[in-house]
N, C-alpha and C positions, 0 to 999 in steps of 0.2 A: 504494500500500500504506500501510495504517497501524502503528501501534505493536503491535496484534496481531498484524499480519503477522510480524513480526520474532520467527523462532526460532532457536537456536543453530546449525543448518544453513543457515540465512540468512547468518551473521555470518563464520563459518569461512570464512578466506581474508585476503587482505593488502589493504591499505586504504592510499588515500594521502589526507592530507590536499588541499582543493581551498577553505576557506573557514572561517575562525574566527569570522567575523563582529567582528572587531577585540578581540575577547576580551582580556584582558588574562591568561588563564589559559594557562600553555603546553602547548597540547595537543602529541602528539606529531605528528612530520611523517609517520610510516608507523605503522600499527598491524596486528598480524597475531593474526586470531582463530583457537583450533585445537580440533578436536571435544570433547579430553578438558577444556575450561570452561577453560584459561589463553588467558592474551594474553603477546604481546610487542611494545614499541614501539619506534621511533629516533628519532630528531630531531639537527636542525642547532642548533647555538650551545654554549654553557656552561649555558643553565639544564635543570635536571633537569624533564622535563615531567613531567605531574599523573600520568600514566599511565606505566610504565616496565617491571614483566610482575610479573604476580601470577593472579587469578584472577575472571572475570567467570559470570555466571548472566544467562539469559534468565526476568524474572519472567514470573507468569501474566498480567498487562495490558499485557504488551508492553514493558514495561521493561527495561532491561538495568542490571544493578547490576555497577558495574565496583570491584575493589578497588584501592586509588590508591595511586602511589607511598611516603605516607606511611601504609600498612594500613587505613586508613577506606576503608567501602565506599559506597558513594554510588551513588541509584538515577539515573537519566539516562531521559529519555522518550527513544525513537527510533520515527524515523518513514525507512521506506527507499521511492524511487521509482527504482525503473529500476538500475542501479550507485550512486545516491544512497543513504548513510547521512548521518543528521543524528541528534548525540547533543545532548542538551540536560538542562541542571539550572541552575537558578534563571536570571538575567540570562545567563546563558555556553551557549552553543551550538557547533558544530562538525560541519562537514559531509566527509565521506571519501566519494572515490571508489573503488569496486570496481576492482582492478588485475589483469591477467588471469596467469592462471598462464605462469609462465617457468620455466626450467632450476634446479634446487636451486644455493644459492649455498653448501652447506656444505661446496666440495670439491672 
């Protein structure tokens, strides 16, 4: 699949990080997309990753513009193969696995 592939019913679901490409950018370690256009993300350590929940849009070329921890929105190419997502913008890229659905953890 290419970057067109990727629609908001693509993206909907939880995502584990699986490869930064050494990024220096801290992506989150889990991010979970949800039908009504927000995200929610977690991660390990003390730094605040780029992404933390706000609100994403699937553009018309297959883009995904995600709004960042610090309220700038920023387009990202994504290109999905299989349970592969790979988001990317400028030098920084980051690939998430498709996680399969498990029991509600709100409870």
């Amino acid at each position: 699949m290419n970057g067109t592939d990727v629609t908001v019913d693509a993206l909907v679901g939880r995502w584990r990080r699986v490869d930064d490409g050494g990024s220096t950018t801290p992506y989150p370690q889990e991010i979970e997309f949800f039908p009504d256009r927000t995200y929610r993300a977690t991660t390990e350590g003390t730094r605040r990753p780029v992404w933390d929940e706000a609100a994403f849009d699937v553009l018309p070329d297959g883009a995904v513009r995600i709004q960042t921890a610090h309220d700038r929105k920023v387009d990202y190419t994504a290109r999905r193969s299989g349970d592969l997502l790979t988001l990317a913008a400028g030098d920084a890229s980051v690939t998430y696995r498709r996680m399969p659905p498990g029991p509600s953890t709100n409870g």
